[in-house]
N, C-alpha and C positions, 0 to 999 in steps of 0.2 A: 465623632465617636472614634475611638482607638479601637485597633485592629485587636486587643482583646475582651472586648466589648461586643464585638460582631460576631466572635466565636461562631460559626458553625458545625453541622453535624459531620460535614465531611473532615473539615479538619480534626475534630475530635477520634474521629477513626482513622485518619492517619498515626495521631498520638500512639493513640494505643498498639496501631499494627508497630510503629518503632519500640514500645516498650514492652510488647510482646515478647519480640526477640533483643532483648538489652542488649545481653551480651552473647548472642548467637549468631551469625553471619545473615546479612540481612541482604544485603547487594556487592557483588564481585566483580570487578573490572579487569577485563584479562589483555596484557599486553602482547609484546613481540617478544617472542625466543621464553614461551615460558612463565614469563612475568604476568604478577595478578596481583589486585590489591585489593579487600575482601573488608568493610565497610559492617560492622555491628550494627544493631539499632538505635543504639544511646549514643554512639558518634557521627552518624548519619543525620542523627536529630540537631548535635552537636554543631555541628558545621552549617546545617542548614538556618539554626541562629545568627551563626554569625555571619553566613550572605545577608541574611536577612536585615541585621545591622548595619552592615556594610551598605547595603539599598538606601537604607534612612537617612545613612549620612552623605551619601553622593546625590540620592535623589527629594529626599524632603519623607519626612516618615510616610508610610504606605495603610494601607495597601496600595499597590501600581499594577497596571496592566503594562507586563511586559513583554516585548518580544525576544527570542532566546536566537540566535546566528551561532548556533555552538556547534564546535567538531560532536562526536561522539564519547561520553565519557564520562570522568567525573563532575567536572565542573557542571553539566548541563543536569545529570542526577540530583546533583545537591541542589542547585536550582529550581526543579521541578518540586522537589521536596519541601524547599524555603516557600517556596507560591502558595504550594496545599496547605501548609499550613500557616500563613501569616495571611489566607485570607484573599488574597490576589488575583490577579489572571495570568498564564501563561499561554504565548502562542509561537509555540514552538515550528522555524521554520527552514530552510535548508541555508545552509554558509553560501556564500554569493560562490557562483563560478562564472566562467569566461563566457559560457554560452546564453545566457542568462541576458530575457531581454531588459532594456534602458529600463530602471526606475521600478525592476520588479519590489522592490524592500519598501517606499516609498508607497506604494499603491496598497500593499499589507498594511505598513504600519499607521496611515490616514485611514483604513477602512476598522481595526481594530482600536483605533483611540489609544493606539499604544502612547507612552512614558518615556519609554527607552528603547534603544535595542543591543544587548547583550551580546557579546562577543567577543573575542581573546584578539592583543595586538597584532599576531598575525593578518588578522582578517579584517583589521579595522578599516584600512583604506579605502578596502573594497566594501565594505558594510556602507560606510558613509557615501562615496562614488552614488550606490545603490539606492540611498535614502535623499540625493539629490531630484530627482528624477529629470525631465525635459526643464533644466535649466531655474528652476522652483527652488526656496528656502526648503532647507531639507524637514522630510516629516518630522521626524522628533531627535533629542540626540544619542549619540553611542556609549555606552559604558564598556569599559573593556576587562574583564573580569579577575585578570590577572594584574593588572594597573589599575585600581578605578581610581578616581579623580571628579570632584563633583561637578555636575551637568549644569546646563542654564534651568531656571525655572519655568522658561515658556512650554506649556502645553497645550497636547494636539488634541484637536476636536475627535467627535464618531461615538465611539458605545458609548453607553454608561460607564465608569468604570469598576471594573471588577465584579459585573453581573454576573459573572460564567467564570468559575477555576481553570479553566481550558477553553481554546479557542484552537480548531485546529483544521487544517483545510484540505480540500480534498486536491485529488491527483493533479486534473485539471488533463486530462487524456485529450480531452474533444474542446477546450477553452482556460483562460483563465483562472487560476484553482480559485475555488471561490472559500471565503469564510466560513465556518461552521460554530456558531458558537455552542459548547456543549455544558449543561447545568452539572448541579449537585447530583440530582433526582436520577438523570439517566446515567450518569455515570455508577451510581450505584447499581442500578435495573441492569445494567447491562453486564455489569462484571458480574452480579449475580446471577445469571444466565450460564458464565462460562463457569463459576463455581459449580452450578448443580446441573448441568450440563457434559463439562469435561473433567468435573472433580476435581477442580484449583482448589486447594487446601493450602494450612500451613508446612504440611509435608510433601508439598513439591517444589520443585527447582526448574524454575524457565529457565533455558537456555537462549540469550536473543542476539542477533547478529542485524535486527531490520533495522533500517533508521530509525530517528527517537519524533523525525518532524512530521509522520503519516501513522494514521489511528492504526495500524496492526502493530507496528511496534511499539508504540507511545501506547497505547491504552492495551494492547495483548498482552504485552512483553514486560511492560514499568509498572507503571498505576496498575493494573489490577491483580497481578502475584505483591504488588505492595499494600494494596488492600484485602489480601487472604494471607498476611504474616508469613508469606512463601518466601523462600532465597531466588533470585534471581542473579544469572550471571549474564555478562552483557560484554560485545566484543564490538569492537568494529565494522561495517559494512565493507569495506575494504577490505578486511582482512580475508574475508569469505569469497569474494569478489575473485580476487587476487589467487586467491587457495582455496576450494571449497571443502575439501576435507578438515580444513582447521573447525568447521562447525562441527561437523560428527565426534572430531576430535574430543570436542569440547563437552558435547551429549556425554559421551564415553566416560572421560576423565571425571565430571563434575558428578556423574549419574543422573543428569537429566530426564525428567519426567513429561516435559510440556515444551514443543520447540517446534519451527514449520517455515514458511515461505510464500513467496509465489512460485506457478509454476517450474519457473527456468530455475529457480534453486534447485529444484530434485533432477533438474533437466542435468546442468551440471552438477550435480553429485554422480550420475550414470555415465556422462561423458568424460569428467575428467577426473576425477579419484581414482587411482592404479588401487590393482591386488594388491601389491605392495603395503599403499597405504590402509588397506581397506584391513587387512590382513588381522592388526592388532585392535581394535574396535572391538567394543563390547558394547552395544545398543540395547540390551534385554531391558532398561531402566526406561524406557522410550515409550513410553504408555498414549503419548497424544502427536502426532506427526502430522500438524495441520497445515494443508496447501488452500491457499486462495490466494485473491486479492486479480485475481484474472481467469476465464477460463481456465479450466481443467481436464487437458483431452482424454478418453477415454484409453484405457491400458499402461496410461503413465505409470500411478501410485500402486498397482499390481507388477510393473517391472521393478518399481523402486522397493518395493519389500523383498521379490525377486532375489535382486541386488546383494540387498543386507539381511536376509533372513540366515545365514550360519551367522551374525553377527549378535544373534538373540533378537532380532526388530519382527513380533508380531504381527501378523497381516491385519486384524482390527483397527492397528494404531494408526495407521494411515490413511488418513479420509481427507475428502472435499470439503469447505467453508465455502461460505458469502455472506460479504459484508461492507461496511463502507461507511466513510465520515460524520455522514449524515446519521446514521442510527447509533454513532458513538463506537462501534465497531464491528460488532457479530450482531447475523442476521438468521443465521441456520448454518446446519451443518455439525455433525459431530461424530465420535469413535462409534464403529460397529457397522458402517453402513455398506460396506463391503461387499457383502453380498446383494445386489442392487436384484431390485425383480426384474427376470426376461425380458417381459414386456414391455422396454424401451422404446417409446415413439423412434420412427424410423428418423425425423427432424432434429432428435440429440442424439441420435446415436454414437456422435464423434466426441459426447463429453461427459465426464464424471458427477455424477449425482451425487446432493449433499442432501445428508440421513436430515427428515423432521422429523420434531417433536412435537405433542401435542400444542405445547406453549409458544414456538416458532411456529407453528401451519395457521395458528389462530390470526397470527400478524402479517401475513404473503398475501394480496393478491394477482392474480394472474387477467388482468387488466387489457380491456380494449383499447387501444390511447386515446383514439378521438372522442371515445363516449365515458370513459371510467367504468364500464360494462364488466361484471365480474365473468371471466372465460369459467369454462367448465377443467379439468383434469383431463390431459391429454392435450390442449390445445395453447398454442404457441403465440405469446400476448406480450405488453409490457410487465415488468416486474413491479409493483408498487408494494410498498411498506408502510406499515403504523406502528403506534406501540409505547410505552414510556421512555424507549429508548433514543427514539428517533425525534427528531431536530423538530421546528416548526418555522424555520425561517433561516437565510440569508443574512450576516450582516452588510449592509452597502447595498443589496441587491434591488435592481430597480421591479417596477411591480410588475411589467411583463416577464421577467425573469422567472421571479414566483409564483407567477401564473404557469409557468412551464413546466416548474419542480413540482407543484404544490396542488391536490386535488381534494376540495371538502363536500366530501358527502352528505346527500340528505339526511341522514342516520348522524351527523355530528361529525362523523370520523374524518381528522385530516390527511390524508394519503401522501407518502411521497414518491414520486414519480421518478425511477430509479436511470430509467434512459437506459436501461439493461432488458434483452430480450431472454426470454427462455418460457419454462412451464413446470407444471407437478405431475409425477405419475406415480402413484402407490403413497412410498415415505416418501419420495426424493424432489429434490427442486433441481433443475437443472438452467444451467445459465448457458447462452448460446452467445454472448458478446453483446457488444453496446448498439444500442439501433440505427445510431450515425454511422455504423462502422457494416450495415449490410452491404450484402448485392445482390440484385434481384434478378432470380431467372425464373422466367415462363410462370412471373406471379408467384414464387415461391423463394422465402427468404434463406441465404446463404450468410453464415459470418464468415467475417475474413479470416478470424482466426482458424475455423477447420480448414482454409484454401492454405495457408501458409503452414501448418501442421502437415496435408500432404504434401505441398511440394516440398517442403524439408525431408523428405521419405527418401525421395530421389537421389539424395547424395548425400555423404555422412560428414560433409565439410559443412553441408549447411544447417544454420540457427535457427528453429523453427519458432522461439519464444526474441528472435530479433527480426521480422519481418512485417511489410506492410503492403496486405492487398486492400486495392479501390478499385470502384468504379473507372474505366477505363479513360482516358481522353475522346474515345471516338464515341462516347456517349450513345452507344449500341448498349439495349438491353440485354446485359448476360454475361458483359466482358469486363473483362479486369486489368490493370496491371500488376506486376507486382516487384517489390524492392524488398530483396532477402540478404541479410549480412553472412558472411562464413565465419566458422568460429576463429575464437583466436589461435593465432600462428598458423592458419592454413596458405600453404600457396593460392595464386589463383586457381579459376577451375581450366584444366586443359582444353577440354572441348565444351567451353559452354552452349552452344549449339545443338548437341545430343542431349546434356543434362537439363536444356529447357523444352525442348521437342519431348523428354521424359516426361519434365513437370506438366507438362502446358494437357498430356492423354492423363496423366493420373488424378489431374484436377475435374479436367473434363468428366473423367468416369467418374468420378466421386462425388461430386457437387454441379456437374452441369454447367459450371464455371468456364467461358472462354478465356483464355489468356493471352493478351496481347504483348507488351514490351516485359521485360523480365530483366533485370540486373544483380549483377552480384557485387554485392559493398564490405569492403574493409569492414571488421567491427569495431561498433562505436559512429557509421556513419549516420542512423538514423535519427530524427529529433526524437527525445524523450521527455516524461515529465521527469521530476526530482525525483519518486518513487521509481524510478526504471521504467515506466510504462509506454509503449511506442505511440506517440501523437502520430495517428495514421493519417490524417484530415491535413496535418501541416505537411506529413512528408508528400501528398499527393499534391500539396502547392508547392513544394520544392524539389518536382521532377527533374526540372533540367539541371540545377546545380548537381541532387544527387547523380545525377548517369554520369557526370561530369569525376564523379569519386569512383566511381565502379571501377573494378579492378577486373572485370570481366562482362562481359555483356553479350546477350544474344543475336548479333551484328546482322543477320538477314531480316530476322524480323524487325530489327531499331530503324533501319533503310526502308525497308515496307514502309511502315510506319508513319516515317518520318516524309511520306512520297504520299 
């Protein structure tokens, strides 16, 4: 059957959200010094044909499941565009970098039954490098988007093809980022959530800067302001990175309605955006200011409106999310929640609650892990999820795997098992970090991330959203290490001795947390995933190399230690 023959409902609602806005600014691409290049619907559509054609004749007519190795931009737009509606799969993944282990592309694209994998000649050598893996016929071949040139015909085993419009994987914080295949059905369920939820209409304007290859930017930020006939303008991850005022800038300028992060986005926007620049901002158009994708300590988003309220930015607009791959994106969380009730269990007190709804509280439970025991409200469990949004499997994954993920209850419901601790109390769900990621004192669970929030308190060089506490090496109940980067361009710390003797009573008092070895790292030392997210579990296997990068270290206690 031909790909218009298969027609489906999703693709027909792409059609239309392009002919909605024919000739009205449909997606904006903002460069460097200025430059933007602002994409109609009927040329959006336009271009997306003829990838589309371009596909047929280098790879054999389609549909294909493709993987995408694309910078950030237009070519990866229009591609995303060509997929939805020609019927396809995309599985959009991060461009190879240096750090990146042997045959990561290779193991994606054998586990997706990709076709291809897309990517501009810059990055070809390395795309194919990557698609070799340990010494193997490579998984499938490269198209290079800007050159294409037609492929071999051999195809690679794994999915079905083109069972799922997207296919998109998670972090991979605590392991290999695993596959997510995500249908028509939840893709729709789920955007419609944020439509009647945070009022994504065709009169708003995303502003998005996240990557396009992890579900907050790929499905918050693209696909679902392109499925509410909304404009969206879309900027580099670098550029943000690099400047963080260039996003507000961009709120400002475009009048941005709908635009957010994870934590350490709002972290540096507070740290590094001068008066100066902050000065000419007009934020008043900033109606939804969503932080997730990691804990959210408590006090942040009340200093971050702080910050920008003579800039017009309302304190409503600012609230806590949670969500994740697996559920196609949002899970709770939305504008209003600001006023949180007193009665914060003393167990999250160090982090921001994300407002429910009746519709999101219907889908949480607050879960015993070993039994699937539903907890009561107040009490501090695994987070599990249901719902038509969320996933029900793994591709590739083996069956103890999804024995881990995946819990069916007697009542039919399939649960999925989030590996995220927190709880609910009133409206709010609070998330306390990932359960691999605890430390247990006196039977009572600590996340790392509140240990690494306070010792970042202690001194104003240091990153609290670039730090990794674990379980100690002396595998003493209650102690920890910890490896915190300083922001960029800090000198060393002069006396790091004082400032960890600081950290080591502020953690104590706060969390009960003993702290054993403590170093300070260059930024950029720690391992991350593609998403920014700190792999705490790998940096606690790559103790000795990192103290080996430290640009400071607490040298009485490293000699204890080490004695």
């Amino acid at each position: 059957m031909t790909r218009r023959a298969t027609e489906t409902s999703l693709q027909r609602e792409i059609a239309a959200a392009l002919e909605q806005r024919h000739d009205a600014p449909l997606i904006t691409v903002l460069g460097r010094r200025g430059r933007h290049r602002t994409m109609t619907g009927a040329e959006l559509g336009a271009r997306a044909t003829e990838m589309q054609a371009l596909w047929d004749r280098c790879l054999g007519e389609g549909p294909h499941v493709l993987m995408a190795a694309l910078p950030a931009g237009e070519e990866f737009l229009i591609a995303l565009v060509a997929t939805l509606l020609g019927g396809g799969t995309l599985v959009p993944v991060a461009p190879p970098r240096a750090a990146d282990p042997p045959g990561r592309l290779a193991r994606m694209a054998r586990t997706c039954g990709a076709r291809a994998v897309l990517c501009t000649t810059n990055s070809r050598g390395a795309v194919e490098q990557q698609l070799i893996g340990e010494g193997e016929e490579p998984a499938c071949p490269v198209l290079a988007v800007d050159d294409p040139e037609p492929v071999p015909d051999a195809a690679s085993g794994g999915a079905a093809p083109c069972a799922f419009p997207i296919i998109q994987h998670t972090s991979g914080s605590t392991r290999f980022p695993k596959a997510v295949p995500v249908t028509a059905d939840q893709i729709r369920h789920n955007c419609g959530l944020i439509q009647s939820l945070w009022g994504m209409n065709r009169d708003s304007v995303m502003v998005n800067w996240l990557p396009h290859y992890h579900d907050m930017g790929l499905m918050g930020c693209i696909v679902y302001p392109l499925l509410s006939g909304a404009h969206s303008v879309q900027m580099s991850p670098f550029d943000m990175i690099r400047r963080p005022a260039v996003w507000l800038e961009a709120v400002s300028e475009w009048r941005g309605t709908i635009s957010g992060g994870p934590t350490f986005a709002f972290l540096e926007c507070l740290n590094r955006i001068s008066e100066e620049e902050a000065q000419g901002l007009d934020l008043g158009s900033w109606e939804r200011a969503f932080c997730g994708a990691e804990p959210v300590p408590s006090g942040l988003l009340a200093r971050f409106h702080q910050r920008f309220a003579a800039n017009g930015l309302a304190r409503d607009a600012v609230f806590a999310c949670y969500g994740m791959a697996e559920c196609t994106l949002f899970a709770a969380g939305e504008a209003g929640g600001a006023g949180q009730a007193a009665a914060t269990p003393e167990a999250w007190a160090g982090f921001e609650g994300c407002l429910l709804s009746a519709e999101t509280r219907k889908h949480i439970r607050i879960a015993e892990p070993e039994t699937g025991r539903a907890l009561p409200d107040g009490a501090t469990g695994e987070i599990w999820l249901s719902g038509p949004s969320v996933c029900d499997r793994y591709l590739g994954a083996a069956d103890d795997e999804e024995a881990e993920s995946f819990f069916d209850a007697p009542d039919g419901v399939r649960w999925l098992r989030t590996g995220d601790l927190g709880g609910i109390a009133g409206e709010h769900l609070y998330i306390a970090g990932r359960a691999k990621d605890l430390i247990i004192v006196n039977g009572r669970n600590v996340a790392a991330a509140e240990v690494e929030w306070l010792a970042a308190r202690e001194h104003a060089d240091l990153s609290p959203s670039a730090a990794a506490a674990f379980d100690g090496l002396q595998a003493e109940p209650g102690h920890a290490d910890l490896l915190i980067e300083l922001r960029a361009g800090c000198a060393p710390i002069a006396d790091p001795h004082a400032v960890a003797e600081r950290i080591r009573k502020a953690v104590a008092a706060g969390t009960g947390v003993r702290l054993g070895r403590i170093a300070f790292l260059p930024r950029g030392a720690l391992p991350r995933t593609s998403s920014g997210k700190i792999r705490r579990q790998q940096a606690a296997g790559d103790l000795a190399r990192l103290h080996e990068q430290a640009l400071c270290l607490d040298m009485a206690r490293m000699t204890e230690g080490a004695a």
